[in-house]
C-alpha positions as CSV (number, residue, x, y, z in Angstrom):
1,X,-87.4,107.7,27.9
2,X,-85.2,110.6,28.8
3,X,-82.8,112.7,26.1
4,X,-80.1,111.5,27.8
5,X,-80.0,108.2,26.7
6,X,-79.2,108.7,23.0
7,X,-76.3,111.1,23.8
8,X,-74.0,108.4,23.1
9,X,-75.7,107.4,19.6
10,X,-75.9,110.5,18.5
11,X,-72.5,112.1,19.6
12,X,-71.3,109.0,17.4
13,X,-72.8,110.3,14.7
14,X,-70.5,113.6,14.9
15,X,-67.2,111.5,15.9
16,X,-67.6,110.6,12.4
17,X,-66.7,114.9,11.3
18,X,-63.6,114.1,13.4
19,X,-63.1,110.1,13.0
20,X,-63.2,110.1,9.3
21,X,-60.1,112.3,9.6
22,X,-58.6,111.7,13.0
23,X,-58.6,107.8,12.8
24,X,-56.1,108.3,9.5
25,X,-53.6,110.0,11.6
26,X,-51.3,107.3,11.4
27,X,-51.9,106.6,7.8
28,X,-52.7,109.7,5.8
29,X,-53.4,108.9,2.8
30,X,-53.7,112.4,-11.0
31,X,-56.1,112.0,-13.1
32,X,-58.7,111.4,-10.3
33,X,-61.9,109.5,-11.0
34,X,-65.4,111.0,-9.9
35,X,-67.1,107.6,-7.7
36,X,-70.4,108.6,-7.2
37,X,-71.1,105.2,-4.7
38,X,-69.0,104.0,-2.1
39,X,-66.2,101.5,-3.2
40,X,-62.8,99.8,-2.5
41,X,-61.9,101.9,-5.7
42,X,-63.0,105.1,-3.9
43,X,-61.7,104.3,-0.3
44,X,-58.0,103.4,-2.9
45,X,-58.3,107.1,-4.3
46,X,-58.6,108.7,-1.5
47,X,-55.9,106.6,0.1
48,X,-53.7,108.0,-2.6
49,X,-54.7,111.6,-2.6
50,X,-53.5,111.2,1.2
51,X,-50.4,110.3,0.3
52,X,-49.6,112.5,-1.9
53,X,-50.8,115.5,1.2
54,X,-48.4,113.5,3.6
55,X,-45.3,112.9,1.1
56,X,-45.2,115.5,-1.3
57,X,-47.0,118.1,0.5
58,X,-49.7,118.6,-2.3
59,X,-53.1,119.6,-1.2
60,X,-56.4,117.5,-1.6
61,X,-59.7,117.8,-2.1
62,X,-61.7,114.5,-0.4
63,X,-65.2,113.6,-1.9
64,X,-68.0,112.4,0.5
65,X,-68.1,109.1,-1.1
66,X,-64.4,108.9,-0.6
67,X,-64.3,109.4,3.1
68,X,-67.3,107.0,3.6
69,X,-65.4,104.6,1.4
70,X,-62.7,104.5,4.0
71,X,-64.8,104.3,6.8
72,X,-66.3,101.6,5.1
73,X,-63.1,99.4,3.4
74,X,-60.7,101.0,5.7
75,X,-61.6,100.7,8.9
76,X,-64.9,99.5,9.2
77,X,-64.7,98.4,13.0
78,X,-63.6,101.8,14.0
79,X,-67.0,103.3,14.9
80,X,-69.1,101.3,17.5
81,X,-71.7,98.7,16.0
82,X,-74.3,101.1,17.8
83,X,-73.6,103.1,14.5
84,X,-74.9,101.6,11.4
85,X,-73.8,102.5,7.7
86,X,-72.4,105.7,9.1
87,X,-71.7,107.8,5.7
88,X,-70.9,111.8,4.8
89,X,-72.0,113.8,2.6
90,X,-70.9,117.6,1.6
91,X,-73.3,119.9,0.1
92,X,-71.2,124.1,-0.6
93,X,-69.8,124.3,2.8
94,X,-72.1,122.1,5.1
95,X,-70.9,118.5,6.2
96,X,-73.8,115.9,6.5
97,X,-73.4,113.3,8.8
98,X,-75.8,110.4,8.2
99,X,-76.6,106.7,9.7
100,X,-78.7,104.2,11.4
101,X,-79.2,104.1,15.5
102,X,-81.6,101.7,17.4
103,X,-84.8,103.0,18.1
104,X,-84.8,102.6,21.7
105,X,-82.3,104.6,21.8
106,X,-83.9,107.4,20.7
107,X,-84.8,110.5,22.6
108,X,-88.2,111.4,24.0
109,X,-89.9,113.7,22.6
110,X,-93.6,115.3,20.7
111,X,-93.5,114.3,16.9
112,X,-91.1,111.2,17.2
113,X,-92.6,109.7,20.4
114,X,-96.4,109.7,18.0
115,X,-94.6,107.8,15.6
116,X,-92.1,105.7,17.6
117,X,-94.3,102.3,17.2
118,X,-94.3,102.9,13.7
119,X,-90.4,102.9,13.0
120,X,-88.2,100.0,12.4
121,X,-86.1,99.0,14.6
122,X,-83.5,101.2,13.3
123,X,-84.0,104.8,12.4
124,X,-81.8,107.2,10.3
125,X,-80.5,109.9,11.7
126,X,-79.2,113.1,9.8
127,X,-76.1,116.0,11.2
128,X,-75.3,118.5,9.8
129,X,-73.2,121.3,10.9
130,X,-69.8,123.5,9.5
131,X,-66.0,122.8,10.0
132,X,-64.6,126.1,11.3
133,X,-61.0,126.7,12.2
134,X,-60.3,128.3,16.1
135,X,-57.6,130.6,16.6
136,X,-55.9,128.0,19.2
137,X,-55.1,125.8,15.8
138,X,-57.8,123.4,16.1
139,X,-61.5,122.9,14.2
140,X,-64.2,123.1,15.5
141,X,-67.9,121.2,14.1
142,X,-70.8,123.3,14.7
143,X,-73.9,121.4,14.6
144,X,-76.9,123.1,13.1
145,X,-79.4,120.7,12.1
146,X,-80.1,117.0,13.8
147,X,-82.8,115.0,12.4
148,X,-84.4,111.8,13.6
149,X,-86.3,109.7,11.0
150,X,-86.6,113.1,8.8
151,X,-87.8,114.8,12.3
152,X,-85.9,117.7,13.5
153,X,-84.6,117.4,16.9
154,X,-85.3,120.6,18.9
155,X,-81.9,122.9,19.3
156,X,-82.3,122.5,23.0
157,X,-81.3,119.0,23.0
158,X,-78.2,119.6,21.0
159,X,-75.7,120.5,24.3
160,X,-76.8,117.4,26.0
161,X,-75.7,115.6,22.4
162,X,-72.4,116.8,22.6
163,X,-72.0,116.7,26.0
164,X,-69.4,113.6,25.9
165,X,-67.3,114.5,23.5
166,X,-67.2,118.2,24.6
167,X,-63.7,118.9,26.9
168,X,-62.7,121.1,29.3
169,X,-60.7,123.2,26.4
170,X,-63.9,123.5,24.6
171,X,-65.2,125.9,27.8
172,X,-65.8,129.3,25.9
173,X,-67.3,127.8,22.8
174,X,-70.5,127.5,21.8
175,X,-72.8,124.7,23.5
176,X,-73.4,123.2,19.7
177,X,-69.6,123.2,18.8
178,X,-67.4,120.3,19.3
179,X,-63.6,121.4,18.6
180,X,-61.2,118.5,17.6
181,X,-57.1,119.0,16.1
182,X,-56.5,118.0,12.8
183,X,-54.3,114.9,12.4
184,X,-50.2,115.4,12.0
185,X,-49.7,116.2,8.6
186,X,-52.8,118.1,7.8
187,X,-52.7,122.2,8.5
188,X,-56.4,122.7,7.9
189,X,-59.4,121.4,6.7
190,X,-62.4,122.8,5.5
191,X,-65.6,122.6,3.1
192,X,-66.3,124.0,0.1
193,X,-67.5,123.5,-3.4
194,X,-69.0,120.3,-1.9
195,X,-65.6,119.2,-1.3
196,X,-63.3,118.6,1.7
197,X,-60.2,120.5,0.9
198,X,-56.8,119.4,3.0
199,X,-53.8,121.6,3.3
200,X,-50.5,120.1,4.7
C-alpha cells in the first residue's frame, strides 16, 4: 500500500487546526467553568466566549475540550466520516490533533506494516504541530510529530500529508507547514499556557 493513500485521512486530521476555527466564521462565538470532558455545556461556553470576541471585542482564551465540544455538539457533520472522534488538545504552546482513521488506509511502512494484522479496524492517530503567525496576516500549522497507533510516522512522509491542503501561496514555506487565514473577526490566534488565546 503506498503513502499516498492516507494523504486524505491524515491531512483531515490537520483541517481540524484550521476547521475548529475556520468553520465558526460565520458564527463566532464571566465566571467561566473549567470542563475537563467534552460537553453541550463546554461547546455552550465556548460559544459564549465567542461572542463576546465578536460583539464586544474582548479577547478569549478557548480550552481543548471546548473546541472539541463544538466540533462535537456544533457541527458534528462538518469533518468527513473518514474522521472518527476527531478531538484537540493543547499542551504550553503545542496543538495536538487526535482521532480515529481506517486502517486500510494507513500508509505503508516498517514498524506499522509488522503490526498492521494486529490493529482494529480503526487506528488512532496523533498531530501535533505549532500555530505561528506569517508576515502576509495569515497562520500557519507546522507539523512536527504524526503518530500512527503510538508509531511515529517518518518526517519524510509529512509533505506528501500536506500535500492537499498545501496552496500555491504556501510556495516558500516549509514542506511541513500548512498556512490558513483566521476567520473575520479574529486578528490572531495562538497557543500558550495550554490555552488557545483569540484576539479580535
Amino acid at each position: 500500500m503506498k503513502a499516498g493513500r492516507v494523504i486524505g485521512g491524515l491531512a483531515l486530521l490537520l483541517l481540524v487546526a484550521g476547521a475548529g476555527l475556520y468553520l465558526l466564521r460565520d458564527r463566532l462565538f464571566g465566571g467561566d467553568v473549567e470542563y475537563s470532558e467534552i460537553s453541550p455545556e463546554a461547546a455552550a461556553q465556548a460559544e459564549e466566549k465567542l461572542t463576546r470576541l465578536r460583539e464586544e471585542r474582548e479577547p478569549v482564551q478557548l480550552s481543548g475540550v471546548e473546541l472539541s465540544s463544538l466540533l462535537h455538539y456544533r457541527y458534528p457533520n462538518s469533518l468527513p466520516p473518514v474522521l472518527r472522534d476527531p478531538a484537540i488538545g493543547f499542551a504550553g504552546d503545542t496543538v495536538q490533533l487526535s482521532g480515529r482513521l481506517a486502517t486500510e488506509s494507513l500508509p505503508s511502512f516498517g514498524d506499522l506494516d509488522r503490526m498492521r494484522m494486529l490493529l482494529p479496524d480503526t487506528t488512532p492517530v496523533v498531530v501535533r504541530g505549532q500555530l505561528q503567525p506569517l508576515p502576509d496576516g495569515r497562520t500557519s500549522f507546522q507539523v512536527q510529530q504524526v503518530e500512527v497507533a503510538e508509531i511515529p510516522i517518518p518526517e519524510r512522509l509529512y509533505p506528501r500529508v500536506l500535500e492537499r491542503l498545501r496552496r500555491g501561496a504556501d510556495a516558500g514555506l516549509p514542506e511541513n507547514v500548512v498556512a490558513f487565514r483566521l476567520p473575520p473577526g479574529i486578528g490572531s490566534a495562538r497557543v500558550e499556557n495550554s490555552q488557545l488565546l483569540l484576539n479580535p
